[in-house]
VEXDREN-2710 file (C-alpha; in Angstrom, 1 decimal):
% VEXDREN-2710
k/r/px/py/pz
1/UNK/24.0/-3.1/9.0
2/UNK/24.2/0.6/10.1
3/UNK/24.8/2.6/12.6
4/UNK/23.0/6.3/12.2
5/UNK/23.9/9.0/14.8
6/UNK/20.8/11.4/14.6
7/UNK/22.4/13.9/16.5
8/UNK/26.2/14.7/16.0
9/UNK/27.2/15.9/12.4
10/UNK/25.7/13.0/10.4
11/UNK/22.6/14.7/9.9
12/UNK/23.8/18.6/8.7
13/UNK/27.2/19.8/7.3
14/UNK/28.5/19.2/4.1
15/UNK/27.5/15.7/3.2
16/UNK/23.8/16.7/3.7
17/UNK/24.4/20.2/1.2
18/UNK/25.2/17.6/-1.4
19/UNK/22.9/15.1/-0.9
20/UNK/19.7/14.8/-3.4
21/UNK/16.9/17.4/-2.3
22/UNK/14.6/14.5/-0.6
23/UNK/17.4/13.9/1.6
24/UNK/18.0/16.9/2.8
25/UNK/14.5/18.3/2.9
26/UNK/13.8/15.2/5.1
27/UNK/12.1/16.4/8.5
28/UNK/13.5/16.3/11.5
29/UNK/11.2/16.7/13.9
30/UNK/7.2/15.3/14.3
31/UNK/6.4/18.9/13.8
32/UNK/8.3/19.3/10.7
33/UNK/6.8/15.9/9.2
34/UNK/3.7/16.9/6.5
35/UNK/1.0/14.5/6.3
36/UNK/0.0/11.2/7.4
37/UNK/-2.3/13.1/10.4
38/UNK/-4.3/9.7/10.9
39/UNK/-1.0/8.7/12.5
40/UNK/0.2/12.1/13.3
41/UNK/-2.7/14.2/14.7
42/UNK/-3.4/15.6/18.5
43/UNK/-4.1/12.3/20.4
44/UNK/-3.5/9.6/17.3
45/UNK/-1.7/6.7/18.8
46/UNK/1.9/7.4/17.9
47/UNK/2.1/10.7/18.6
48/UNK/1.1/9.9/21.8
49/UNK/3.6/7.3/22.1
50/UNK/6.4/9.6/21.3
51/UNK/5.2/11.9/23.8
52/UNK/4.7/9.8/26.6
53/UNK/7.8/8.0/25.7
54/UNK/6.2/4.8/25.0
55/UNK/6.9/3.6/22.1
56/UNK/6.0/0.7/20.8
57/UNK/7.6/-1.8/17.9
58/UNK/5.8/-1.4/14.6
59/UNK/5.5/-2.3/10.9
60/UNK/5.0/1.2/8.7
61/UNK/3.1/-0.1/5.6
62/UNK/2.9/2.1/2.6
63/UNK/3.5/2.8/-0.9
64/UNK/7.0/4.0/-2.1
65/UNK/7.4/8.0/-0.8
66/UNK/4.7/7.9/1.8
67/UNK/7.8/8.9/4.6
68/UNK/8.2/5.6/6.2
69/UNK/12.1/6.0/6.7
70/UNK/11.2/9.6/7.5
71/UNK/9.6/8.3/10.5
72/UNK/11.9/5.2/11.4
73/UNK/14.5/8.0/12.0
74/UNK/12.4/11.1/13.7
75/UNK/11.0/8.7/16.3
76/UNK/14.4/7.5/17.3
77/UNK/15.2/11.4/17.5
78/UNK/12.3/11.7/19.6
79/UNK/13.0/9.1/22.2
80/UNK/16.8/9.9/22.3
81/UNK/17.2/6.1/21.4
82/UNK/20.2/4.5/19.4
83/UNK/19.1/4.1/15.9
84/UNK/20.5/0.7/13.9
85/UNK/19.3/0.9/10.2
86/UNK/19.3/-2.7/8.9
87/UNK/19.3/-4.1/5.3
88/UNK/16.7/-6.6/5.1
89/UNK/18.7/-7.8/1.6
90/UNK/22.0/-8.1/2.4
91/UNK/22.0/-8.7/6.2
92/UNK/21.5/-12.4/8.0
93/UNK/21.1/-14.1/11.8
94/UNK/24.9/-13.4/12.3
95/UNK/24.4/-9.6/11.5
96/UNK/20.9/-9.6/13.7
97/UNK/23.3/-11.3/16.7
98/UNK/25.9/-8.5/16.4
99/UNK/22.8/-5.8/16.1
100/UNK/21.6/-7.5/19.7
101/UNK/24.9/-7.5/21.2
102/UNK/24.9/-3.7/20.7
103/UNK/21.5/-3.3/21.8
104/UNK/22.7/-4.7/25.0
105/UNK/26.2/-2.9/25.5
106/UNK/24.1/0.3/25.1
107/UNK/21.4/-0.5/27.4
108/UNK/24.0/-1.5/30.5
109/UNK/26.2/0.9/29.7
110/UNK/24.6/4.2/28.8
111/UNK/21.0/3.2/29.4
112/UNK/20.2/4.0/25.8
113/UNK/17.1/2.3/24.5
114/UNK/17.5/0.5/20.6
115/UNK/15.5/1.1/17.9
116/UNK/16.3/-0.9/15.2
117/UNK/15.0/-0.2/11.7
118/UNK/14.2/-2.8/8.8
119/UNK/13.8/-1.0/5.4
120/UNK/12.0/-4.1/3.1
121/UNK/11.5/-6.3/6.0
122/UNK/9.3/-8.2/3.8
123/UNK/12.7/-9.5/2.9
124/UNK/13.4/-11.3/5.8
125/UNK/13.2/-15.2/6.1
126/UNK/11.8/-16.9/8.6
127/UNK/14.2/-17.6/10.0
128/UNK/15.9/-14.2/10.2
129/UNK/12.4/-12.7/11.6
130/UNK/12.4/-16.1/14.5
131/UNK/15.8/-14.2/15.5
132/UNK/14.4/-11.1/16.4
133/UNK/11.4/-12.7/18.5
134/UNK/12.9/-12.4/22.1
135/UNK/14.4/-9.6/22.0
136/UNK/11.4/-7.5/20.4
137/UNK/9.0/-9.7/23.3
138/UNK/11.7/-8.7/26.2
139/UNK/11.8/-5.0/24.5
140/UNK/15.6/-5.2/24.3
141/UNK/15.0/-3.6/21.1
142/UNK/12.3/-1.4/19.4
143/UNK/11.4/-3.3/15.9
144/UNK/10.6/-0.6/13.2
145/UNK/9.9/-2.6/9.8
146/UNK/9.1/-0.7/6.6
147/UNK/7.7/-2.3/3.4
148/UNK/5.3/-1.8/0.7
149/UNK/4.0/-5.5/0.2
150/UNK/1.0/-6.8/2.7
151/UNK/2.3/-7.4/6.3
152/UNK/-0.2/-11.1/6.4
153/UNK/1.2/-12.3/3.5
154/UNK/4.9/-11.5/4.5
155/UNK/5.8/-11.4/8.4
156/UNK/5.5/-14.4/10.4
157/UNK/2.4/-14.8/12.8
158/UNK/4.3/-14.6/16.0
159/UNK/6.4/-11.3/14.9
160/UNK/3.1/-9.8/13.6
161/UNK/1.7/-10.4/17.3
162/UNK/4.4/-8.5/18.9
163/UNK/4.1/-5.1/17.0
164/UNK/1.2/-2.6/15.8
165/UNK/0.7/-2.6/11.8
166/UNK/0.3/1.2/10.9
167/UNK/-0.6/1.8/7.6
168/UNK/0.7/5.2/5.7
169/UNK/-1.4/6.5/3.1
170/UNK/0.0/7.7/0.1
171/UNK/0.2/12.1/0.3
172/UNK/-2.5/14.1/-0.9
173/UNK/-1.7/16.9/-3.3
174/UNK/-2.2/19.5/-0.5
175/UNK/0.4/17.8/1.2
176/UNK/3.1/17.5/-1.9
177/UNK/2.1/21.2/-2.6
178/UNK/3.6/22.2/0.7
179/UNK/6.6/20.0/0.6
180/UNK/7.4/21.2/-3.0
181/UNK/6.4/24.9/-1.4
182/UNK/8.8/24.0/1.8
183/UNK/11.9/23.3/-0.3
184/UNK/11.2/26.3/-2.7
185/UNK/11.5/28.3/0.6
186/UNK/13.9/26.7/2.4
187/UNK/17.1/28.8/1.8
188/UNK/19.5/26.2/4.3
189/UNK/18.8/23.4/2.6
190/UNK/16.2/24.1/-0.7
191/UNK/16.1/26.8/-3.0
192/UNK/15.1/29.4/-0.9
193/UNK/18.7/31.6/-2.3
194/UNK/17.5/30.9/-6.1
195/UNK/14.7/33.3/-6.8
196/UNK/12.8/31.0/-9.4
197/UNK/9.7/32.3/-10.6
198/UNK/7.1/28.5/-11.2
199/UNK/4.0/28.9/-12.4
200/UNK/1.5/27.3/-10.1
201/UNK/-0.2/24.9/-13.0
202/UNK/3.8/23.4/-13.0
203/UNK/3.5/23.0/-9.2
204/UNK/0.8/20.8/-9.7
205/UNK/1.6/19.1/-13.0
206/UNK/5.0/17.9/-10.7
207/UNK/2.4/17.4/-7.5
208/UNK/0.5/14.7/-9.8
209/UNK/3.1/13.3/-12.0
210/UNK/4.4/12.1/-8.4
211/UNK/1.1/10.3/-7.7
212/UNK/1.1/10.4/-4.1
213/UNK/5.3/9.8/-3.5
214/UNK/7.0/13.0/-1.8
215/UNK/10.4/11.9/-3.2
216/UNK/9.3/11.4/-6.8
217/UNK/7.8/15.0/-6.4
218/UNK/11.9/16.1/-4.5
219/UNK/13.7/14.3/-7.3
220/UNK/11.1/15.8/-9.9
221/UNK/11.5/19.5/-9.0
222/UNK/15.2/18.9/-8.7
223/UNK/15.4/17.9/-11.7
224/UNK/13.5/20.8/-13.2
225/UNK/15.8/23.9/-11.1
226/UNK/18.9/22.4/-12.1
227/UNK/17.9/22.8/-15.7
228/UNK/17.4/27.0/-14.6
229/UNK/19.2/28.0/-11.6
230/UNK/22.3/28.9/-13.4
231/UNK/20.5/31.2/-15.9
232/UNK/19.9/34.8/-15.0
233/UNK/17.8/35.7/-12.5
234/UNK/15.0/37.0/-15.2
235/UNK/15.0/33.8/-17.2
236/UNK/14.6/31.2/-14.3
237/UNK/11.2/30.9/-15.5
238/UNK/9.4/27.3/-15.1
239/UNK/6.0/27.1/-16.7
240/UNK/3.9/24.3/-17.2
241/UNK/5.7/23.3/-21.1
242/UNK/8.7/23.7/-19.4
243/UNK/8.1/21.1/-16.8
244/UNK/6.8/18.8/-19.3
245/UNK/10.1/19.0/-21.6
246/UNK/12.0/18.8/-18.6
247/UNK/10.3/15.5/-17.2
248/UNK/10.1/14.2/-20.7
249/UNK/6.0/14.0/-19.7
250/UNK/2.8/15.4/-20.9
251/UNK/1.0/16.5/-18.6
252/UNK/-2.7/15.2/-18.8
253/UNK/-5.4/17.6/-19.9
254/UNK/-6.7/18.4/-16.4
255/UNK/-8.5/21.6/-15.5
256/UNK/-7.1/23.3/-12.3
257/UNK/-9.0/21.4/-9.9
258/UNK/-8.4/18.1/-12.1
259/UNK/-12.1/17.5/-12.6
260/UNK/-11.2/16.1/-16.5
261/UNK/-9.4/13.2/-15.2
262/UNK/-12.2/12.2/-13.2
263/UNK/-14.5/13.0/-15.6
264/UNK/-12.4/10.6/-17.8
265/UNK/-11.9/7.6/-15.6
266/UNK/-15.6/7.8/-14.8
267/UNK/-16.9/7.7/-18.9
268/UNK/-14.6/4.2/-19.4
269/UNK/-16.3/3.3/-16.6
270/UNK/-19.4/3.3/-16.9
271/UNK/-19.1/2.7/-21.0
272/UNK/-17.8/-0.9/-19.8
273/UNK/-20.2/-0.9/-17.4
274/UNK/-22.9/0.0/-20.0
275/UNK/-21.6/-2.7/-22.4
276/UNK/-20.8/-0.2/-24.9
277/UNK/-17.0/-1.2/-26.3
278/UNK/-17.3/1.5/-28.8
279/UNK/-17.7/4.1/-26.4
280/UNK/-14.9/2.2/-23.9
281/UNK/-12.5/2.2/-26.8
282/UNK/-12.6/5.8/-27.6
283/UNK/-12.3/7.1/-23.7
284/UNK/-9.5/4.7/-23.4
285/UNK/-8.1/6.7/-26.3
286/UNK/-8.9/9.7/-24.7
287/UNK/-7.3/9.0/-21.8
288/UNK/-4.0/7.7/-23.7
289/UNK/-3.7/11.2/-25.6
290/UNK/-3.9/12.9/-22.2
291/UNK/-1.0/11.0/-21.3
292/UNK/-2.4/9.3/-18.5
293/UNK/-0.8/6.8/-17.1
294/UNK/-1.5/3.5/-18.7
295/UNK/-0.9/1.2/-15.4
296/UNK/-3.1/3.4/-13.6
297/UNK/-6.0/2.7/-16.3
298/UNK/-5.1/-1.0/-15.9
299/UNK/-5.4/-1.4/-12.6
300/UNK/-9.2/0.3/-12.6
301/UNK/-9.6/-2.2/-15.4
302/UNK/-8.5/-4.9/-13.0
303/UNK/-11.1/-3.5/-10.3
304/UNK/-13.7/-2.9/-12.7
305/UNK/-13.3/-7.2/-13.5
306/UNK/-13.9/-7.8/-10.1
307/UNK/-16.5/-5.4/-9.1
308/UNK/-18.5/-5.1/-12.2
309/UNK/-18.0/-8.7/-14.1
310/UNK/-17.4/-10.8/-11.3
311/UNK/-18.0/-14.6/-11.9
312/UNK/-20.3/-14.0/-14.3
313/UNK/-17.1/-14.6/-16.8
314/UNK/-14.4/-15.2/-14.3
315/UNK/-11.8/-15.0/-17.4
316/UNK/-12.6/-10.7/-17.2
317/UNK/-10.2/-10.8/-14.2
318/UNK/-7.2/-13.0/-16.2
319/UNK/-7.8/-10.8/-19.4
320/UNK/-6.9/-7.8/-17.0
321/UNK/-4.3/-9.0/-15.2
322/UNK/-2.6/-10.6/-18.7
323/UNK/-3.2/-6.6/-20.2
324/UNK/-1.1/-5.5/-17.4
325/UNK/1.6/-7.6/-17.9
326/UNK/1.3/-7.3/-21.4
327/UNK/2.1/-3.8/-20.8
328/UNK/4.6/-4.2/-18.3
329/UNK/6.5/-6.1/-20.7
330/UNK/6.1/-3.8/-24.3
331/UNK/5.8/-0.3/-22.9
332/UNK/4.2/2.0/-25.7
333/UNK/3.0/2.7/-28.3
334/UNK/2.4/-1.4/-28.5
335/UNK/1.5/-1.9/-25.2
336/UNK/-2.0/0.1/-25.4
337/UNK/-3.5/-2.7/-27.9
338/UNK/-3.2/-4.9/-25.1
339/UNK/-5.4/-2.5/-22.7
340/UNK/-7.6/-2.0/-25.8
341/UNK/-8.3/-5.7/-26.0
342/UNK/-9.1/-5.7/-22.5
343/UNK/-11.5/-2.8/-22.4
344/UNK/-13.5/-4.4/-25.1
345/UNK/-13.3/-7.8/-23.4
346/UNK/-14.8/-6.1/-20.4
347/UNK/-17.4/-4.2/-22.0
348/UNK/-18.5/-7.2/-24.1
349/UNK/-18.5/-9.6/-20.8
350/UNK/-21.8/-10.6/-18.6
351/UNK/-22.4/-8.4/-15.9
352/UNK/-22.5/-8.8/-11.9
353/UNK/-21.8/-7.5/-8.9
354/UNK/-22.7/-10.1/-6.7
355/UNK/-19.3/-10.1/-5.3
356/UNK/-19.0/-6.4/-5.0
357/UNK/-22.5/-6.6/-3.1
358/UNK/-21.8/-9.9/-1.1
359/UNK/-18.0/-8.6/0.1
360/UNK/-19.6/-5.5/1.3
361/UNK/-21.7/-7.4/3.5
362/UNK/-18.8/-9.3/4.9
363/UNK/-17.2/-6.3/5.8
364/UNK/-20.3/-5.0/7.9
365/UNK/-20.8/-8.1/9.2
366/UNK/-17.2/-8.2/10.9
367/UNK/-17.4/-4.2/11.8
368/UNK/-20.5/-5.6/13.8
369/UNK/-19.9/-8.8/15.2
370/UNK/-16.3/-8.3/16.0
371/UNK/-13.5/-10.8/15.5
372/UNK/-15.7/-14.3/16.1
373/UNK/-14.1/-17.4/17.3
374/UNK/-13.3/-20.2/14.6
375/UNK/-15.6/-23.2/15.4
376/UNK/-13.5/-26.1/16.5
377/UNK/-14.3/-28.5/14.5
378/UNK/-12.6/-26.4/11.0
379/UNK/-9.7/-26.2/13.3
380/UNK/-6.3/-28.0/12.2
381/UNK/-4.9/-30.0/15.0
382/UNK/-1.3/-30.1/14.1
383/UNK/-0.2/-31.1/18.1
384/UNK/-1.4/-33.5/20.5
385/UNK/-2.7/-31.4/23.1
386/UNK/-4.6/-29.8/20.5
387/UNK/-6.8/-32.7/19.6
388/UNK/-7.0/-33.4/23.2
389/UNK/-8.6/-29.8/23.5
390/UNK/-11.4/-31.2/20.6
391/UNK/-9.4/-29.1/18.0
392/UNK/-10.7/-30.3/14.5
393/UNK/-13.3/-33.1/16.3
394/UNK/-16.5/-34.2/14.2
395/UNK/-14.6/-32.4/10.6
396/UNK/-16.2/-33.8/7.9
397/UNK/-13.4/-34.3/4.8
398/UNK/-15.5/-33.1/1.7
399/UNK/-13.8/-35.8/-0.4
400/UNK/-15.4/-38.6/1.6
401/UNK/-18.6/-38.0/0.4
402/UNK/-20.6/-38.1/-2.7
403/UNK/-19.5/-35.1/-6.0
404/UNK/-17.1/-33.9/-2.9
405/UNK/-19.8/-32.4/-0.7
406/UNK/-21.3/-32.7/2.5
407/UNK/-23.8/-30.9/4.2
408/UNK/-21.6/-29.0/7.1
409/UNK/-21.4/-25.6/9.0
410/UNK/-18.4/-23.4/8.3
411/UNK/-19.2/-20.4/9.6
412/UNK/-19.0/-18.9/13.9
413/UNK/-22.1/-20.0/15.6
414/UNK/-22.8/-16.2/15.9
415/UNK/-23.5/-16.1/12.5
416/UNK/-25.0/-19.7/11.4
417/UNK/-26.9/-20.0/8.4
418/UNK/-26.0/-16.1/7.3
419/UNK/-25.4/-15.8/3.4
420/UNK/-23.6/-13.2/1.8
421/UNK/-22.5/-14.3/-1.7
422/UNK/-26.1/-14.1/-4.3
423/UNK/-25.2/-14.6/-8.0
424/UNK/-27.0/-13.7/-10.4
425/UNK/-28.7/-15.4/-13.4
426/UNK/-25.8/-14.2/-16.0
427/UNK/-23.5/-16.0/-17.8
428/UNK/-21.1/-18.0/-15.5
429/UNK/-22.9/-17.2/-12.3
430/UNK/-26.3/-18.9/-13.4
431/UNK/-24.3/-22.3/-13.1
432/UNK/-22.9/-20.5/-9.8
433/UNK/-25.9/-20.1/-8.6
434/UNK/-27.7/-23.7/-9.3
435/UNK/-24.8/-25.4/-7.5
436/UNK/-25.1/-23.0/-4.8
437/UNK/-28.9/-23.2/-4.5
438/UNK/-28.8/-26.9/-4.7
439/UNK/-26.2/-27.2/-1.5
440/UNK/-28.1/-24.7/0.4
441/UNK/-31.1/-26.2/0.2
442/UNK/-29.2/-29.5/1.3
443/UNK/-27.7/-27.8/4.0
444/UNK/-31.3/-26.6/5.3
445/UNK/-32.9/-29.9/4.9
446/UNK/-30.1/-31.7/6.8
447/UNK/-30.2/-28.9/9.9
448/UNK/-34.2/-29.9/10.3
449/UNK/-33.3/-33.4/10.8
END
């Protein structure tokens, strides 16, 4: 557990001049921040909130570098609240008890409201996030969590009910330009003093190499002025091959506006799309030269298995995700045999996109109909009173009946009967779709009895 100040000499002086450059280009003010303007923008939600002075307690979720400490710490600037940064991994209940204590002692004696802020708070236990409950419901305290992994999957219903998931978005290369442009500028805390001369295509070979993560882009131009700003003024030159040797990374073989990577991404594509392995094979190569990122290709791979293939060979999806690891695990040059053999499993594979189709209807369905009420008889009735309320009355347990199916309605009244999943006659989904057929048609002849 920690204790920030935000506003006495913790935040400028000497131990922020020799902090890393992402430190100490970090913004201070909403004003200062660059990007994340779904959040950000004239009358988004939290700006709002900082202005009217209502803040709210909230989960940030968003890749690594997306500014999610960044803004733990500017809106307790903003609100001239006491801000508590709390390690999710090292801290437990007897920390969060001291953490409310102080959250207390500063609300009676200097009416100072607490924010306190979670960095991985994906972290927490349950019963570590059951502890902060009260206070966040009473609004003792301000909960600010930060993490990267999916907030349903990780925070505890009732914790999720009392704050506001905001997702951050990864930054745009507009945005990293201006960052990287800020701190060339900056002559307090960047390099404003240096007089570098960077070519722009080294701007935006750093920009990209940094893939959306302002700090990776900081740390990466760091690295590349330190290797210069002791030469003479006339040789603190950084070009594009300079860059490259610096970061120990080819850049990929983009045009300015990066049209060849798209160009590339979208051939493999549609080559495994195509059933074409030959074809797949070679723009996978093509890609590898470039020095593309081999995770990134994996994980369109992964999408492709789901969107393209489907259950029409459900194995396309463990193929992918095994090529991943695979990679993970062996790095290069071995590592890309393992994508190979997944491209040409794809490409080879039966094609659908049944699922791709039948999702996107899901989707639509719940932008229209709104969140629907699950019928009561799917319900689990854990309690008393809950059965008394007809919670899980009239279930029908699948394995009761005959090959473990019964004729049954799952879905909101709203939406009875609707079908959204339609396989296709190829390869796996041809069995799919007689099972399904077969059920549905039992399903229809048991609702006109």
């Amino acid at each position: 557990m920690k204790t920030l100040d935000l506003f006495g000499k913790g935040s400028t002086g000497d131990i922020r001049d020799s902090a890393p450059l992402a430190e100490r280009m970090r913004p201070q003010k909403i004003s200062d921040f660059i990007g994340q303007r779904h959040l950000l923008g004239d009358d988004c939600l939290l700006k709002c909130a900082i202005e009217e002075d209502k803040l709210f307690s909230v989960i940030f979720w968003g890749p690594p570098g997306s500014g999610k400490t960044t803004l733990a710490r500017i809106l307790a600037r903003e609100t001239k609240s006491n801000f508590v940064s709390f390690s999710a991994v090292l801290s437990g209940v007897k920390e969060i008890r001291a953490v409310i204590d102080e959250a207390k002692d500063m609300l009676e004696r200097k009416n100072k409201k607490t924010i306190l802020f979670v960095d991985e708070i994906h972290r927490f236990n349950k019963a570590q996030q059951d502890a902060f409950l009260p206070h966040v419901e009473s609004g003792l305290i301000t909960l600010i969590g930060a993490t990267t992994e999916n907030p349903s999957f990780e925070i505890i219903a009732p914790l999720l009910s009392r704050t506001r998931i905001l997702i951050l978005k990864p930054f745009s290369e507009e945005d990293l330009l201006t960052i990287i442009d800020n701190a060339l500028k900056d002559k307090q805390k960047g390099f404003g003093t240096i007089h570098l001369q960077i070519y722009p295509e080294a701007l935006l070979y750093i920009v990209r190499l940094a893939d959306g993560d302002a700090r990776s882009a900081l740390n990466n131009l760091e690295a590349i002025v330190a290797m210069v700003q002791n030469l003479p003024e006339n040789k603190r030159i950084i070009s594009l091959k300079f860059a490259e040797e610096a970061l120990q990374k080819k850049a990929l073989l983009y045009d300015k506006d990066g049209e060849e990577h798209y160009n590339l991404i979208s051939a493999l594509h549609k080559s495994l799309r195509g059933s074409d392995p030959d074809a797949a094979l070679y723009w996978l190569g093509r890609m590898l030269a470039a020095g593309e990122d081999p995770l990134y290709i994996a994980r369109r791979m992964v999408r492709f298995a789901s969107e393209d293939v489907g259950n029409a060979d459900p194995q396309a999806l463990v193929v992918t995700m095994a090529a991943q690891q695979a990679f993970h695990f062996i790095g290069l040059p071995e590592g890309e045999l393992a994508l190979a053999q997944a491209a040409v499993y794809l490409a080879t594979a039966p094609k659908s996109n049944s699922l791709y189709v039948g999702y996107g209807k899901v989707k639509e369905t719940i932008k229209t109909t709104g969140y629907l009420s699950v019928p009561l008889h799917i319900r689990n009735a854990p309690t008393k009173l809950m059965k008394e309320l007809d919670y899980g009355k009239d279930y029908k347990y699948a394995h009761d009946y005959p090959n473990a199916y019964v004729e049954q309605e799952y879905l909101p009244d709203e939406i009875k009967g609707q079908t959204f999943y339609h396989p296709k006659e190829t390869g796996f989904e041809k069995i799919i779709k007689e099972r399904l057929n077969y059920w549905r048609q039992n399903k229809k002849d048991a609702d006109k009895k």
